[in-house]
C-alpha angles and dihedrals in degrees: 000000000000122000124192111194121176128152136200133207107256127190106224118268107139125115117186119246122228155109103320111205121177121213134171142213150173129245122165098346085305118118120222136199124193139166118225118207119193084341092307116121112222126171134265090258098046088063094043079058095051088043098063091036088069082048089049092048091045101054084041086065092041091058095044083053091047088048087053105252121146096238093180097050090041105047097065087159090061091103104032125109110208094071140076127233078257108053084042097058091044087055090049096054086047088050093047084050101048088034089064122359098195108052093048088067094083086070093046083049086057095054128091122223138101107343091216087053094041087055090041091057094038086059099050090046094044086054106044129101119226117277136203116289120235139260122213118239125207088206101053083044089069095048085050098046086048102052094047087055099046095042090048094049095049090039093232131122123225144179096185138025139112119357077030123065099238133045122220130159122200144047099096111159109225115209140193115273092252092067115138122179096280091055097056096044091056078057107059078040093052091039099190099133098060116119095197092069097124084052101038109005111204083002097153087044092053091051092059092052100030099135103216091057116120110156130052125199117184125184125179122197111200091207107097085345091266111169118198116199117191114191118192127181116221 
């Protein structure tokens, strides 16, 4: 069995989806209302914010079926339970790449970014046949999950390291703070902020299109935005 695990470094964006309830009370003569999701209280705000982020989610969807993707064959971690809205969207826009290479290259062609490594990307992706599109995987969900976590608790980056043979800490790519899903993926596509080019050049770029990959698990830590991917082939 062969695992791929790579993170990048992710300003924080994600809010939770779940059941929101409001409730009120009374402290001091003030009255307070609150909404409770999944029994946290949040403030107001916080769910105003939540609120336009499933607006935001849902144009977003609107836009990939304008532009003629098949959203319901492609976001095959649309059910599941072990994801977030975010990890699912991230595995969407993988799955439109590796669904169909070439038309994925007009959003490389929007992104800013080194133009030797942006060509370089536009021609791989201009070259390269469809591959399979990926299942999520509630196992690899948890590596990646854990060594976001980990990696974001000690501060270091890493590509490798237990449950993985070999141990290596760097190579993070760091992003603006008005990322969405799309524009992460473009930059592990674009791969111009790894350090480990004269290792693995376009290393990140070559995972994503790596041919014999099946399984996806994707696991974001909110501390210091670290998100962790595991591939795995059949």
């Amino acid at each position: 069995m062969k695992l791929i695990f790579w993170l990048i470094l992710f300003p924080s964006v994600i809010c939770a989806q779940s059941t929101i309830k409001r409730t009120s009370y009374s402290e001091g003569g003030t009255n307070y209302e609150v909404v409770v999701i999944e029994e946290k209280a949040i403030s107001k705000t916080e769910a105003e914010i939540i609120a336009l982020e499933k607006i935001d989610s849902i144009k977003r969807m609107k836009q990939r079926i304008a532009d003629g993707w098949n959203i319901k064959l492609l976001n095959t971690g649309n059910k599941v339970g072990f994801m977030n809205s975010f990890e699912k969207e991230v595995l969407l826009e993988v799955n439109m790449c590796r669904s169909n290479p070439s038309k994925y290259v007009k959003y490389i062609q929007q992104r800013d970014g080194d133009p030797v490594f942006v060509k370089s990307c536009i021609d791989r992706l201009s070259g390269c046949k469809s591959l399979s599109i990926l299942q999520p995987d509630s196992l690899l969900s948890v590596l990646a999950k854990e060594n976001a976590f980990k990696i974001a608790d000690s501060g270091m980056v890493g590509h490798y390291g237990p449950p993985y043979p070999e141990s290596a800490y760097g190579g993070s790519i760091d992003i603006d703070n008005s990322i969405i899903a799309r524009e992460y993926v473009t930059g592990w596509l674009v791969d111009d902020g790894n350090l480990f080019h004269q290792r693995t050049p376009y290393g990140h770029r070559e995972h994503i299109l790596t041919e014999t990959e099946h399984f996806a698990g994707i696991g974001y830590s909110q501390k210091e935005g670290f998100l962790g991917v595991v591939l795995k082939s059949k």
